[in-house]
N, C-alpha and C positions, 0 to 999 in steps of 0.2 A: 827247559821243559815248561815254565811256566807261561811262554808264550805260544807253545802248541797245545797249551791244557786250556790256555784262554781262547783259541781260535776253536777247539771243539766244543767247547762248554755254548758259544757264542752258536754255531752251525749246527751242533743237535739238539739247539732249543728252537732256532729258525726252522728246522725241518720238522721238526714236532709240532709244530705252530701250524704248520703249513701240511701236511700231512692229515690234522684233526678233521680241516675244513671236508676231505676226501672220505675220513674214517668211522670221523667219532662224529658229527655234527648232524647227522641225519639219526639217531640213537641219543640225541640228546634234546631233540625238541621239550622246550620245556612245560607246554601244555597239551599234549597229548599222552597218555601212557599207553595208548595202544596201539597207536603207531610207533612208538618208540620200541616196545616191545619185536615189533611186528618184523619193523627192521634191526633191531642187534639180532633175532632167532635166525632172518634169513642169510646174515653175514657175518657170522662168528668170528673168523679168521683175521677179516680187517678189522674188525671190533677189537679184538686182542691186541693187533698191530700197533692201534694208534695210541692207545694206553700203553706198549713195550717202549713207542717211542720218547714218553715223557719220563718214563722210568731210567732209562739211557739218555736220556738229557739230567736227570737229579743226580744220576753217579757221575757226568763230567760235572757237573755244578762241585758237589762235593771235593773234586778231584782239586778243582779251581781252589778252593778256597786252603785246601793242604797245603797246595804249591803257593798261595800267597802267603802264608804263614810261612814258611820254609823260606820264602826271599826275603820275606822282612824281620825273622827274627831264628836266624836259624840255631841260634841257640836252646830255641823255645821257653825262654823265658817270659814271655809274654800271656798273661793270665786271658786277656781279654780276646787275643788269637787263639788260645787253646781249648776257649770258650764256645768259639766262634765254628770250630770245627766240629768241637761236641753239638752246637745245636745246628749244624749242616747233617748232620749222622741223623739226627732226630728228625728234622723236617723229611728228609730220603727214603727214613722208616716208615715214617705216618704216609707219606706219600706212594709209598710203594704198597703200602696196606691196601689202603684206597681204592688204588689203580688196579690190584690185582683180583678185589672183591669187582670194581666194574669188569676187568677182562674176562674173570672165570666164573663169579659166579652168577653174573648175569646173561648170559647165555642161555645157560642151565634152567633155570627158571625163564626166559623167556621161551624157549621149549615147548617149555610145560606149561604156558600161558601165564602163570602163577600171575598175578598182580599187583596182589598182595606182597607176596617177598619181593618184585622186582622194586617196588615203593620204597619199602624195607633196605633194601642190600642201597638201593642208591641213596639212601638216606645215611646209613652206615659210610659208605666211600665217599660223601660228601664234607659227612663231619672230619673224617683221614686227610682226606688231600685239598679239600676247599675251603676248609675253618683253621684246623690245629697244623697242618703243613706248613700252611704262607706265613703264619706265624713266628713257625723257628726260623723258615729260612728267612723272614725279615730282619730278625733279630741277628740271626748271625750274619747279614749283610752288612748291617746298622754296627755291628762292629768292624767289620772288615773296610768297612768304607773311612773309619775315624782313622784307622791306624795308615790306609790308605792317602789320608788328608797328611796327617802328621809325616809321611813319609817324602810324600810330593810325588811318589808313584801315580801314574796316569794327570797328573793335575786336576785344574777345576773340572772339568769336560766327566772324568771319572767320578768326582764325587756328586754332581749333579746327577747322574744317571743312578750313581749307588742310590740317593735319596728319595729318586723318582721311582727307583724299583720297587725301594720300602712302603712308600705310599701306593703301590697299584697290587701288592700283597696282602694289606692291610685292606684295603677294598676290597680283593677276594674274599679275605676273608669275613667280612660285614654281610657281600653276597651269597655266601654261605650260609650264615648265621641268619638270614632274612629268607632264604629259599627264592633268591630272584634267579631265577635260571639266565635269563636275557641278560643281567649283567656280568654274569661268570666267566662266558667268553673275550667282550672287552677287556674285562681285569686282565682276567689271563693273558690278550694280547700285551695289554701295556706290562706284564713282569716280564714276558719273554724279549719285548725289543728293548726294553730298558737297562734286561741282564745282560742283552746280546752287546749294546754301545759299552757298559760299564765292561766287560770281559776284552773286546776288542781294543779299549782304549789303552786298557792294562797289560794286553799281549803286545800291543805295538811299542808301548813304553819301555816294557820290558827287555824287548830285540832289540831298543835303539841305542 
């Protein structure tokens, strides 16, 4: 299992990646709010779509890191994996919060032209999913990658990537924190191929 939970976790973060460029990327300009506006009102559906898809990439994330607890301590005796899962659940939540104030309720007010709220509402799903999200899922990467080391699951190649993931979350999340809209997107590139090598290395490991 934990080798088809690391190939999804891996392909609906790539697709989500890939998918923004088409969805989310024109509703995210980050110096205009009325073009931004202009385009989420006139494209709601895909607007929702590309935010469904990062939502459906944090529950295989999540899924990933159950199943690697589960191969490496299936007794669950491990405090630091059980840690690791509670703050996968956390980062999921804040990031589904986020996602779902930009898929729903920014429509809505873009509608209505509203400005004001639509400032507001992205300023709300900013702090959700591009400050306090990358956060936990750093954190509980930053464990799952140690026990990963100690294990020798995926080898160096894995924890190189676990560590490279944790620094391009930790970016997001600064980008966040600073309101640099232009760097949000790179961050985000670099969590999602970082997650994708470190999950790939680990499902290959794991089949072999």
């Amino acid at each position: 299992m934990l080798r088809s939970a690391s190939y999804f976790a891996a392909a609906s973060h790539l697709a989500a990646l890939a998918f923004a460029g088409f969805a989310l990327a024109p509703g995210t300009a980050p110096d205009d709010v009325r073009a931004r506006v202009a385009w989420i009102a006139a494209h709601p559906a895909r607007w929702a779509a590309g935010w469904g898809a990062f939502i459906a990439a944090g529950i295989g994330l999540v899924a990933w890191v159950v199943l690697v607890r589960r191969r490496l301590d299936p007794r669950g005796a491990d405090e630091a994996l059980g840690d690791a899962v509670a703050l996968s659940v956390v980062g999921l939540g804040l990031e589904s919060a986020g996602h779902g104030v930009s898929a729903l309720a920014l429509p809505h007010l873009a509608r209505q032209l509203a400005l004001d709220g639509v400032v507001a509402a992205e300023g709300a799903a900013r702090l959700a999913s591009t400050v306090l999200a990358p956060l936990a899922f750093a954190a509980a990467t930053l464990l799952v990658v140690r026990a990963l080391a100690a294990s020798g699951l995926g080898g160096r190649a894995a924890t190189l990537a676990g560590y490279v993931n944790v620094a391009c979350a930790l970016a997001m999340t600064a980008a966040g924190l600073l309101e640099a809209g232009a760097l949000i997107p790179v961050a985000t590139a670099g969590v999602v191929l970082s997650l994708s090598v470190l999950t790939l290395t680990v499902g290959r490991a794991a089949g072999a």
